[in-house]
C-alpha positions as semicolon CSV with decimal commas, in nm:
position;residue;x (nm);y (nm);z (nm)
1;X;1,735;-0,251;-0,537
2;X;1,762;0,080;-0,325
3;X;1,592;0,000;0,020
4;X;1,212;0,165;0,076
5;X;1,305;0,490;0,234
6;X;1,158;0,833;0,304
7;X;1,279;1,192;0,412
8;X;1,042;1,523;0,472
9;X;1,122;1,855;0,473
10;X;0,928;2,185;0,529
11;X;0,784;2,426;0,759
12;X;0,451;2,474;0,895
13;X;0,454;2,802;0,716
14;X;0,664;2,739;0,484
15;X;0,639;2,745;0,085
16;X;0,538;2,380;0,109
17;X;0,559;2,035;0,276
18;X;0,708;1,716;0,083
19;X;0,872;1,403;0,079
20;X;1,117;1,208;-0,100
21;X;1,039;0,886;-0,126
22;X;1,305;0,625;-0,256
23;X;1,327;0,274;-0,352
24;X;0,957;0,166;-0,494
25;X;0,976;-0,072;-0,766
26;X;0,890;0,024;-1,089
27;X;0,528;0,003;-1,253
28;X;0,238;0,000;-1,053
29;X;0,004;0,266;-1,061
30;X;-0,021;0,581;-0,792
31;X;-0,373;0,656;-0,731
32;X;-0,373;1,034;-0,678
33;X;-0,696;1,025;-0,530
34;X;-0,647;0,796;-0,286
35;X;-0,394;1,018;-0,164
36;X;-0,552;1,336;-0,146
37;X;-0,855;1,109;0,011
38;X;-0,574;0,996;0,310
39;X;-0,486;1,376;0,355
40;X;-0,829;1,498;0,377
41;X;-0,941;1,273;0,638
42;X;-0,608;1,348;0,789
43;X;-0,767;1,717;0,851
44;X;-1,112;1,657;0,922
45;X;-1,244;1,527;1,296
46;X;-1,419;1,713;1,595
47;X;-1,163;1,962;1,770
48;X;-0,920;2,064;1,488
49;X;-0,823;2,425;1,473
50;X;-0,885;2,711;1,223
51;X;-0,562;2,564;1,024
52;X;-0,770;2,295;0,893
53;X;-0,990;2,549;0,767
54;X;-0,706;2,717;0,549
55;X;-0,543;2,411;0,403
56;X;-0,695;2,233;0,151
57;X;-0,400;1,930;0,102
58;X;-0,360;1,782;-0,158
59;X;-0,032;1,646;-0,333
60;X;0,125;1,713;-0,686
61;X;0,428;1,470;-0,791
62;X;0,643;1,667;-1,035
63;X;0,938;1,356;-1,061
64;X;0,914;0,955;-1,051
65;X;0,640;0,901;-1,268
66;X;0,569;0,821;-1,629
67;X;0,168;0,786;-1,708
68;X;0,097;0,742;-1,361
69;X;0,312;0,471;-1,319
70;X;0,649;0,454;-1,098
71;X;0,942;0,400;-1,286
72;X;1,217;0,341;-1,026
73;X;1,344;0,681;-0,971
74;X;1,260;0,887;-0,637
75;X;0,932;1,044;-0,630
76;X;0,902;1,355;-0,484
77;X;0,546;1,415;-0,297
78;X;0,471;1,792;-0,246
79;X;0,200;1,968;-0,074
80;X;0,168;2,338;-0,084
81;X;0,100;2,565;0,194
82;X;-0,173;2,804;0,200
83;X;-0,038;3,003;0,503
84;X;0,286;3,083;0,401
85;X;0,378;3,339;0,607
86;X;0,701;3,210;0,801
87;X;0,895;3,538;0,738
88;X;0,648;3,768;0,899
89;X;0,577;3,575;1,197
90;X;0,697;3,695;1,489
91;X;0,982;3,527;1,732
92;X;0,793;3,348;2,046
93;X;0,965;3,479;2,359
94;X;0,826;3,244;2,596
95;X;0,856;2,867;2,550
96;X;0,560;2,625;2,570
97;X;0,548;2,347;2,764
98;X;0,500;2,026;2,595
99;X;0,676;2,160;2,283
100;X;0,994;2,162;2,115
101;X;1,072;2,508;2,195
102;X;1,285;2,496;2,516
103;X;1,455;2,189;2,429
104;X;1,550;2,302;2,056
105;X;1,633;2,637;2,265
106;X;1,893;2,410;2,445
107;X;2,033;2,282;2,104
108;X;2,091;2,518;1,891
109;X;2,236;2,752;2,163
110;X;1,990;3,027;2,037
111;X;1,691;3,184;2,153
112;X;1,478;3,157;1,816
113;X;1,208;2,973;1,897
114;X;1,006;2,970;1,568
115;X;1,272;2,814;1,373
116;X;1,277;2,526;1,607
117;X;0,865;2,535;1,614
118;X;0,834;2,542;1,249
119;X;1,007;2,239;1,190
120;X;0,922;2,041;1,499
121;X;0,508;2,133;1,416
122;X;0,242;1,819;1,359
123;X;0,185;1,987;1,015
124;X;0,499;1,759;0,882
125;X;0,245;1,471;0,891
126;X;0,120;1,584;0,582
127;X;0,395;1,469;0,392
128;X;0,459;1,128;0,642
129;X;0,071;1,048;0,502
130;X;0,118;1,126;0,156
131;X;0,438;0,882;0,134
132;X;0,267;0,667;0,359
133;X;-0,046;0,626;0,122
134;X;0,214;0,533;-0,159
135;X;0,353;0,267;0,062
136;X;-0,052;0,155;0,130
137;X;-0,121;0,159;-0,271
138;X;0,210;-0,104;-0,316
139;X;0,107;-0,303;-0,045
140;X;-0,260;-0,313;-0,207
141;X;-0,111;-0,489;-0,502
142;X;-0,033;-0,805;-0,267
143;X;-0,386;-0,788;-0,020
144;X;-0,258;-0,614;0,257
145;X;-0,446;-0,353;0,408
146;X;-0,402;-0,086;0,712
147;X;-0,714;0,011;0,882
148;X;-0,665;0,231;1,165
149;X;-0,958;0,401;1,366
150;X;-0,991;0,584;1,693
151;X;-1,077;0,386;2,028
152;X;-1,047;0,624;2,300
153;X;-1,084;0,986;2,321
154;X;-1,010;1,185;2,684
155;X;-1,014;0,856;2,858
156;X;-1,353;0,761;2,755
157;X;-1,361;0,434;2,580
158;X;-1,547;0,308;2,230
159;X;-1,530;-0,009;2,162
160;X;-1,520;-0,151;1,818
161;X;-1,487;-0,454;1,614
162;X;-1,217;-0,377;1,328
163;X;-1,254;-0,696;1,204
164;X;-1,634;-0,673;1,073
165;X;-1,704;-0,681;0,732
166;X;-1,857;-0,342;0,742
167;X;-1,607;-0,200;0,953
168;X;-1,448;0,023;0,696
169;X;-1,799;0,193;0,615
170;X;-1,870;0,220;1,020
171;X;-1,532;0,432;1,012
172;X;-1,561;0,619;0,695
173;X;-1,910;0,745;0,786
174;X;-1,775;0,870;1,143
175;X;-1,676;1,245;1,244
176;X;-1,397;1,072;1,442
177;X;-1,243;0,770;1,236
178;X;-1,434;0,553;1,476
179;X;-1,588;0,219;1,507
180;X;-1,839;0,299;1,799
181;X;-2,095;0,604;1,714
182;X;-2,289;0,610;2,071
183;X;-1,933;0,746;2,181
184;X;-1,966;0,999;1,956
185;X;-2,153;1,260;2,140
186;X;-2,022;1,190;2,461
187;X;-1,656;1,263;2,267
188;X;-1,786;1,561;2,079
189;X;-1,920;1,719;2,402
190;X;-1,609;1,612;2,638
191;X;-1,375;1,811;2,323
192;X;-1,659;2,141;2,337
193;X;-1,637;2,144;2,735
194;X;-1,251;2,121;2,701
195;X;-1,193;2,383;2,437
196;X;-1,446;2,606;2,629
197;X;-1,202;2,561;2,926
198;X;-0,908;2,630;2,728
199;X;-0,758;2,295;2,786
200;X;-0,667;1,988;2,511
201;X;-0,733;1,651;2,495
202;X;-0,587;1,330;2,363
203;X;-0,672;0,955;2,352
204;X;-0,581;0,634;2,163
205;X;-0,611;0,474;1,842
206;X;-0,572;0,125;1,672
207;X;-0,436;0,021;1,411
208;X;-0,483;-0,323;1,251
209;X;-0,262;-0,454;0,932
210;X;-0,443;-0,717;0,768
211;X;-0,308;-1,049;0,554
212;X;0,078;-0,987;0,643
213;X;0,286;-1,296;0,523
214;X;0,428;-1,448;0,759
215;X;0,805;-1,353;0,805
216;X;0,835;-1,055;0,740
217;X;1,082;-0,870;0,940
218;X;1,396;-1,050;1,144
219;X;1,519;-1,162;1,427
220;X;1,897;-1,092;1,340
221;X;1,943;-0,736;1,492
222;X;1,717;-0,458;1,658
223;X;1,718;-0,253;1,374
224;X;1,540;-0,499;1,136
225;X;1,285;-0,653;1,394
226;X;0,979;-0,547;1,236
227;X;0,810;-0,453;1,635
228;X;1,080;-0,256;1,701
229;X;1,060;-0,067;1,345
230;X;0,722;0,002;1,450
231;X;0,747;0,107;1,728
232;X;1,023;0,373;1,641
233;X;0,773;0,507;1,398
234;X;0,467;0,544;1,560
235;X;0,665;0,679;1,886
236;X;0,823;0,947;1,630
237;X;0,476;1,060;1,521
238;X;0,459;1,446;1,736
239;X;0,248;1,376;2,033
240;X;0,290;1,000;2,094
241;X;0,376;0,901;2,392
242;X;0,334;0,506;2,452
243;X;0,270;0,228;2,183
244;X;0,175;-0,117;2,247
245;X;0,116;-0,483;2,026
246;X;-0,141;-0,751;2,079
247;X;-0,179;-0,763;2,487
248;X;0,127;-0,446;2,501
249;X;0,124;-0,402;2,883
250;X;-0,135;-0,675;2,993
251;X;0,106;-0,883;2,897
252;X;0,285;-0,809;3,201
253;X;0,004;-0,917;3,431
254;X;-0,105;-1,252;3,331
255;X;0,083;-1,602;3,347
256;X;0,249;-1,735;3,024
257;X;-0,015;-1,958;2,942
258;X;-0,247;-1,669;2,906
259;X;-0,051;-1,485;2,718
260;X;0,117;-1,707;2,397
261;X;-0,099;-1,835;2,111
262;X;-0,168;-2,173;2,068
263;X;-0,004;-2,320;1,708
264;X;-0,311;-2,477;1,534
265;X;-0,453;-2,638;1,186
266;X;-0,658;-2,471;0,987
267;X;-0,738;-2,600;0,593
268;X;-0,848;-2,254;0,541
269;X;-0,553;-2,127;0,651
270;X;-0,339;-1,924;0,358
271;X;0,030;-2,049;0,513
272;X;0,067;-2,404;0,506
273;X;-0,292;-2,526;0,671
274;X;-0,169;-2,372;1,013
275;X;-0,276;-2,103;1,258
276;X;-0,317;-1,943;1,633
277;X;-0,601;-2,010;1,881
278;X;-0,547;-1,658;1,949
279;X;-0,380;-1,364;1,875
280;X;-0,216;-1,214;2,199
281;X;0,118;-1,126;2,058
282;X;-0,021;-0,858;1,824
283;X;0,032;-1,090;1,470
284;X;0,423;-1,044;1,565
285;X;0,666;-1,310;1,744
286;X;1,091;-1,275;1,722
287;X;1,031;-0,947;1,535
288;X;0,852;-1,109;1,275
289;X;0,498;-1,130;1,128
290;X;0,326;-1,443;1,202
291;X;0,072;-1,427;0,981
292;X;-0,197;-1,357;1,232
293;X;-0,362;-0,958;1,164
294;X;-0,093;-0,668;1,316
295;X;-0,281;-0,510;1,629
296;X;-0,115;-0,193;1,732
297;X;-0,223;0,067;1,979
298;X;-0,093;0,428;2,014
299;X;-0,149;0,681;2,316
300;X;-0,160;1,042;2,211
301;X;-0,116;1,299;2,499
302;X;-0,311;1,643;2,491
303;X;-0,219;1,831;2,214
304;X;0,088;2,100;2,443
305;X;-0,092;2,400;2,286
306;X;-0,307;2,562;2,573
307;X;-0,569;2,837;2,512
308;X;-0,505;2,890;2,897
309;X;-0,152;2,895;2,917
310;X;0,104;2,655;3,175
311;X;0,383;2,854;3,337
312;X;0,684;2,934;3,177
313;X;0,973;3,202;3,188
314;X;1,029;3,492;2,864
315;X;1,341;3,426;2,793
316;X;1,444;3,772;2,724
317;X;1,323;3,900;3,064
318;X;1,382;3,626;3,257
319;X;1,086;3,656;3,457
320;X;0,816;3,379;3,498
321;X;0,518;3,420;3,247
322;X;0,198;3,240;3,066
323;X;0,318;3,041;2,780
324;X;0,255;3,166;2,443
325;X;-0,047;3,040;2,274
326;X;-0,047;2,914;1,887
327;X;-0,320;2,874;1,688
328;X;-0,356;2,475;1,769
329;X;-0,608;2,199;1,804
330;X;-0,818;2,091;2,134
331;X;-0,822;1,730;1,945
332;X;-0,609;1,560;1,710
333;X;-0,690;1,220;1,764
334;X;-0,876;1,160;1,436
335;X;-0,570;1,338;1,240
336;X;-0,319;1,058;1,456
337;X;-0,535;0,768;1,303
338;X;-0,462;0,887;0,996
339;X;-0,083;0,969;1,030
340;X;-0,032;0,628;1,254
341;X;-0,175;0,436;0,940
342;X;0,083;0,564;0,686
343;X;0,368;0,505;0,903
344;X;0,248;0,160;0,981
345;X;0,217;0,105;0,592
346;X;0,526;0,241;0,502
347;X;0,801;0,040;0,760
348;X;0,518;-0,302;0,654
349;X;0,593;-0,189;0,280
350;X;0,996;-0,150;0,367
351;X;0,990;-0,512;0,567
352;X;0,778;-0,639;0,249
353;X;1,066;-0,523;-0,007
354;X;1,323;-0,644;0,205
355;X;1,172;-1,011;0,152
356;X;1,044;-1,011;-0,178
357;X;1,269;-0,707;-0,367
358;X;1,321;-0,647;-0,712
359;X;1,345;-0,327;-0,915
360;X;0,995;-0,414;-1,074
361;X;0,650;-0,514;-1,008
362;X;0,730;-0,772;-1,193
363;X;1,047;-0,929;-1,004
364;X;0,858;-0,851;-0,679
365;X;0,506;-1,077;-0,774
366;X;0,750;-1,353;-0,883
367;X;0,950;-1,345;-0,582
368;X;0,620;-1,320;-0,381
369;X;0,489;-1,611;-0,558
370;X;0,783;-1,818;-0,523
371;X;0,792;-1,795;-0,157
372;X;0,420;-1,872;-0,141
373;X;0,490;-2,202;-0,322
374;X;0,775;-2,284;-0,151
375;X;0,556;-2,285;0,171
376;X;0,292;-2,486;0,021
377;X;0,559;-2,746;-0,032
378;X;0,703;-2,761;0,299
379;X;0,369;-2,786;0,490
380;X;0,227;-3,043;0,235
381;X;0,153;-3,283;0,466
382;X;-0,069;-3,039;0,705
């Protein structure tokens, strides 16, 4: 079977955003809703700007499909634009800093700014959550669940357990995709100060993957070590600038024995009766899942995009001036939880495949099954 790959294409205001997603096996079902559910939460959250006001996301799939069902062939995941107005928009003269724009002025040897800043623009998430909430319907099928929320916002802290049984409803129910309300309001009037000021904020989110087999991934070359692929994929999310798993950089500052996980039994264990004391590495050791939860943890700087404006130089002129301002967020941290999610699922879902492939459901439970089995028998004695 064709390895579990996607591409995006599109402009910010462009006709439309989409993806191509290729290599899903054949027959299970795409929940549309869930989809359009992953895009709307993508858009809501304190501090978004008047885009999220004109976009209403949601995704039609014109090819890959027959009665809802995948049949093998690409599917093609499209998203229209509201604001479509990419012809009329004027040419920036003055590069923000932060952005794209000076460096994609470097490039391309030209001084067109917007058609670096369409293409290089956070709206492309759109389409990396639609084909990431494919990926998080597959891995469904086989227990395995994403959950990411927010944990930090502007350097204040809020504490959550992901791990509680009513965790998902704690998150669902907040404005900010968090797991701590009596953060809330200090958040919500940190972002209002900060927008008042013209300024931006960022923070940090978590995301936890849930019931990974153990295995998954490899230790053969950097390109298939599942933390690396992770890594790569969170860091390419617009934004990002640091991602750690399990301890990340605390890691660095304790001795080895507080830092591994113990090997343990456990009869309620679902691989082979055995398990970790702890779960310090993150749920990944050699570049492989371990079978202990995923923890991941992404640092998003202030959205580049200032009301108030860094210094910067026209580049027709040549003379120093105030960078141009775009219509922007002061806070996208609830929108990263989102988009850091269906990454996550998607390179998980790839990994899965990789282990278990077939070109059908089908080939891909049996497989699954098989394995499971196989590890029953070699830990028999446990």
């Amino acid at each position: 079977m064709t390895e579990l790959t996607y591409r995006t294409a599109g402009e910010s205001h462009g006709r439309e955003i989409l993806a191509i997603v290729e290599g899903l096996p054949s027959g299970f079902a795409i929940d549309l809703e869930f989809i359009n559910l992953q895009l709307a939460r993508r858009q809501r959250g304190p501090g978004r700007g008047k885009r999220q006001f004109i976009e209403n996301d949601a995704v039609t799939i014109p090819t890959g499909l027959l009665g809802g069902r995948t049949i093998g062939s690409p599917l093609a995941l499209i998203i229209d634009n509201k604001d479509k107005s990419i012809e009329q928009l004027p040419n920036p003269e003055v590069p923000r800093p932060g952005h794209a724009d000076l460096a994609g002025v470097y490039k391309y040897a030209s001084k067109n700014i917007r058609a670096v800043l369409e293409r290089a623009s956070a709206r492309e998430t759109a389409a990396r959550t639609a084909a990431g909430s494919v990926a998080m319907l597959f891995l469904q099928q086989f227990g395995i669940e994403v959950f990411g929320y927010v944990l930090e916002v502007g350097g204040i802290r809020g504490e959550g357990d992901p791990n509680a049984k009513n965790s998902a409803a704690i998150r669902n129910n907040s404005e900010f995709h968090a797991l701590n309300p009596a953060a809330e309001a200090e958040w919500k009037d940190l972002i209002e100060k900060s927008g008042g000021e013209g300024d931006t904020l960022g923070g940090i989110v978590e995301i936890v993957v849930r019931n990974t087999p153990p295995g998954i991934g490899h230790y053969n070359s950097g390109s298939e070590r599942l933390d690396g692929r992770l890594a790569a994929a969170l860091m390419s999310i617009p934004a990002v600038k640091g991602v750690e798993i399990g301890l990340g950089f605390e890691s660095a500052r304790r001795k080895g024995s507080e830092v591994h996980d113990a090997i343990i039994t456990n009869t309620e264990s679902a691989w082979g009766g055995l398990d970790r004391a702890t779960n310090r590495a993150g749920g990944i050791e050699g570049g492989m899942s371990n079978g202990q939860p995923i923890v991941l943890r992404i640092a998003m700087k202030p959205i580049p995009t200032l009301k108030r404006g860094l210094r910067s130089v026209n580049l027709e002129s040549g003379e120093e001036a105030g960078a141009t301002y775009q219509r922007s967020d002061v806070c996208s941290v609830t929108a990263l939880s989102v988009v850091a999610e269906s990454v996550v699922a998607f390179e998980i879902a790839s990994a899965f495949l990789k282990k278990f492939g077939g070109d059908s459901m089908a080939e891909v439970r049996r497989a699954f099954e098989s394995w499971k089995a196989s590890i029953g028998e070699l830990f028999r004695k446990i």
